[in-house]
N, C-alpha and C positions, 0 to 999 in steps of 0.2 A: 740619480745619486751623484755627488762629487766624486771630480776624479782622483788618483794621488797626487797630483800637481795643485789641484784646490786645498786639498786640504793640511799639504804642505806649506800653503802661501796662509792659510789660516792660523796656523800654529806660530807663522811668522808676524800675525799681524797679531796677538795675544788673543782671538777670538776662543781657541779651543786649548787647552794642554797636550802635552806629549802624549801623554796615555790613554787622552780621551782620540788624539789623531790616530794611535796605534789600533785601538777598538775602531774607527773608521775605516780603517783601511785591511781587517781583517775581515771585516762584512763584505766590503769592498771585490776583494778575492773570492770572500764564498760567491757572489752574484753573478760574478761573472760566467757567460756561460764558456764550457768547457769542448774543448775537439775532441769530435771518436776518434777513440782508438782506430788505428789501421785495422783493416779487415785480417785475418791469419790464412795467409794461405796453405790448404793441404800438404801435409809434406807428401814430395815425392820417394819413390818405394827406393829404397838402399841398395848404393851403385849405381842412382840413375846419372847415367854419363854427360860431360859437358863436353861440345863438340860432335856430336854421333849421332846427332837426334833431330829430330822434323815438331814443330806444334804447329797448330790449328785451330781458334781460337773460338770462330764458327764455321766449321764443316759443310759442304753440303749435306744433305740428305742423305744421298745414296753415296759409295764409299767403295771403289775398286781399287784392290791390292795384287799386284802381282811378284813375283817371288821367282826370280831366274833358276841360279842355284845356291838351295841353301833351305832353311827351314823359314815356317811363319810361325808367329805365337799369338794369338788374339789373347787380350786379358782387360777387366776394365780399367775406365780411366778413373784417378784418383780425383779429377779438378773439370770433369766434364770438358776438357779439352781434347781434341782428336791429338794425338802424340805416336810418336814413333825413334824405336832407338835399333840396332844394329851392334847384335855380337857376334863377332868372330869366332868358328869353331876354333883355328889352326893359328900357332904363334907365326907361321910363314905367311900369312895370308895378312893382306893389307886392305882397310878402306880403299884406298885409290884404286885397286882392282874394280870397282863396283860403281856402277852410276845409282845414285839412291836419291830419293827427294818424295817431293808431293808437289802436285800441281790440281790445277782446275779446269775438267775438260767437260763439255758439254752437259753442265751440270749436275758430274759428280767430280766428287774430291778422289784423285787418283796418286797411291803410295805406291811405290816400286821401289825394287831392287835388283838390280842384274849387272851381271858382271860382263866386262868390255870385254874380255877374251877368253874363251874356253880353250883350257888346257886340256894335256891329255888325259884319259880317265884314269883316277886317282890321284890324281895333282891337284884337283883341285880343292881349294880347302875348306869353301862356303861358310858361310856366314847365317845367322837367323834373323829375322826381322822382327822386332817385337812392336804389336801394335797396339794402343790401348784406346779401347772404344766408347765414347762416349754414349749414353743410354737413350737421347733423341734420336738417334740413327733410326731410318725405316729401311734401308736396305743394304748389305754388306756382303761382296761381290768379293771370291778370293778365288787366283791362281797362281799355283805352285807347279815349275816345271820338272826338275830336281829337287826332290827333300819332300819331308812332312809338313803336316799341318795340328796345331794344335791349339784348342779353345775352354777357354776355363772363366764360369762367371761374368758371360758375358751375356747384354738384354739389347734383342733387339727384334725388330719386327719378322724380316728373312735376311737367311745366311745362306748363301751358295757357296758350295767349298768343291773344288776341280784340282785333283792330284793329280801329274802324271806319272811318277814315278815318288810312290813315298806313302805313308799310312796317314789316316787323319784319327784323332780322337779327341773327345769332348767331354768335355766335366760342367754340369749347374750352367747347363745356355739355355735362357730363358728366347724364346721366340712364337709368331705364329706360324712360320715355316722355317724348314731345314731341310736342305739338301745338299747331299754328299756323293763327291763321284769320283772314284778312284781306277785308273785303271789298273796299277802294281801298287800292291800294298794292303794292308788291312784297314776295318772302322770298327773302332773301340768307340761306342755310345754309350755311355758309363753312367757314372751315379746324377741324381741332380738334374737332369737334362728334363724338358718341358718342352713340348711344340706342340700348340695349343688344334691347326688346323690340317698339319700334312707335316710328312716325314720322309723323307724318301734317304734310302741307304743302297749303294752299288757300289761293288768292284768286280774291276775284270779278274784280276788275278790278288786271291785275298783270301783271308776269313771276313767273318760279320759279327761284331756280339753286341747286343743290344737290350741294355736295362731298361725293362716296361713300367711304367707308374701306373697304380691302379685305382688311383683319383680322379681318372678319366678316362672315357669311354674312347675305344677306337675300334677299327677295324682294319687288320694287317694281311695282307697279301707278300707270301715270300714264295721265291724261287732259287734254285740251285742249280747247275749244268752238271758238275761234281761238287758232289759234298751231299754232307747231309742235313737236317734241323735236328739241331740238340736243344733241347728248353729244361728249365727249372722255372715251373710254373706253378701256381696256387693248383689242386687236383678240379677244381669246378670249369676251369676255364677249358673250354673244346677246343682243340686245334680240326679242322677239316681238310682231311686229303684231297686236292684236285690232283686233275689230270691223270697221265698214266704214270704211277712211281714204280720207278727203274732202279739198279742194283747202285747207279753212282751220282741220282738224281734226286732231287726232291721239291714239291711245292704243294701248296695249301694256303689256307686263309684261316685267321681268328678274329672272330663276332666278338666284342669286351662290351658290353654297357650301350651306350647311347649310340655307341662306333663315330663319334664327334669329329675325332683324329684317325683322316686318312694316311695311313702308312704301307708303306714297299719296301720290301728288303729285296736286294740279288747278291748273288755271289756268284759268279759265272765258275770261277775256280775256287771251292773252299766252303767251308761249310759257315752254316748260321748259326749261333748260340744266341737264344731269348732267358735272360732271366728276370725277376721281379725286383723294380726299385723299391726298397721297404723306406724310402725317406732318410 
């Protein structure tokens, strides 16, 4: 087809009229072919801070977090990008207290946060690390020295979660393993949660309470040192007493179905509550 410059020189040379150059040249623009739109990128979640943050744009695989003092928050990610931001409990408490980043160490992607000086206890004012995980992850490795742990909607293959001083709980983590190990603090394994081939729940000094899905066959082994097993279970399902149970002890196993999902619970100090995730 003529361009607008032919068909301009045409209208000069009396070949065509005005109106018929105007009709050429509105053809002209429909032919043309047109650029895509820009892609739309996800928006990120409200408040997400500029300056305080780490991306990653592809991750390794495997993905260790550690967490000085302060809490972690696992949450996914909106844009399949590995990301991390960092909130302050305490208005006294500054970033520059805190070495924070990501780096790349022996082929995993490694997020940290810890702080350059520990002050006296209760001065300090910690901060939490929020991390949002992208759903190709096959393994997701967290330690927390000071402070909790917490996980909500998040998919990945295994989660290893290591407290030492602090609770962990979990909301909708889709995985084929979970493990949890606390030594002060409780595990709140709450509504949603799925771990398709093993489970494992511990603390030294703690309670345990753990919603059971009964869309899948498992077989759970718990023990207690002190405490006891409290359940709110469907009435078909046996619990089996082992061992010798003692006035501040307790442990047994439950046969579910297929027993697909191996599962542990402990609680060295504190008792277990089992009840039924209805979905």
């Amino acid at each position: 087809m003529n361009t607008q410059a032919e068909i301009l020189q045409m209208v000069a040379d009396g070949v065509i009229t005005q109106k018929e150059a105007d009709r050429l040249v509105e053809a002209l623009g429909a032919s043309e072919p047109k650029e895509p739109d820009p892609p739309v990128e996800p928006a990120p979640p409200e408040g997400w801070p500029e300056g305080l943050r780490t991306e990653t744009e592809e991750p390794c695989k495997n993905i260790r977090v550690e967490v000085d003092v302060g809490g972690l928050q696992l949450l996914p990610s909106w844009d399949e990008k590995l990301r991390s931001e960092v909130k302050m409990h305490s208005m006294g408490d500054r970033l520059t207290n805190y070495s924070y980043g990501t780096e790349n160490r022996d082929g995993e992607t490694y997020l940290y946060l810890k702080r350059k000086m520990f002050r006296p206890w209760g001065k300090n004012g910690g901060a939490t690390l929020v991390v949002y995980v992208p759903r190709n992850i096959i393994a997701l490795s967290c330690k927390v020295n000071v402070g909790g742990c917490q996980a909500e909607n998040i998919c990945v293959e295994v989660l290893k979660i290591r407290a030492d001083t602090g609770g962990a709980k979990l909301n909708k983590v889709k995985t084929k393993e979970t493990e949890v190990r606390v030594s002060t603090g409780g595990i709140d394994y709450g509504r949603g949660n799925r771990a398709s081939d093993r489970l494992e729940l511990k603390t030294d000094v703690g309670a345990v309470t753990a919603f059971l899905p009964l869309d899948q066959g498992f077989h759970l082994f718990y023990r207690t040192n002190v405490g006891k097993l409290i359940y709110k279970l469907p009435s078909h399902i046996r619990i089996m007493k082992t061992g010798g149970q003692s006035i501040v002890g307790d442990s047994g196993e439950i046969l579910y179905g297929n027993g697909a999902c191996e599962i542990q619970i402990e609680a060295a100090t504190g008792a277990i509550q089992l009840k039924e995730d209805k979905g």
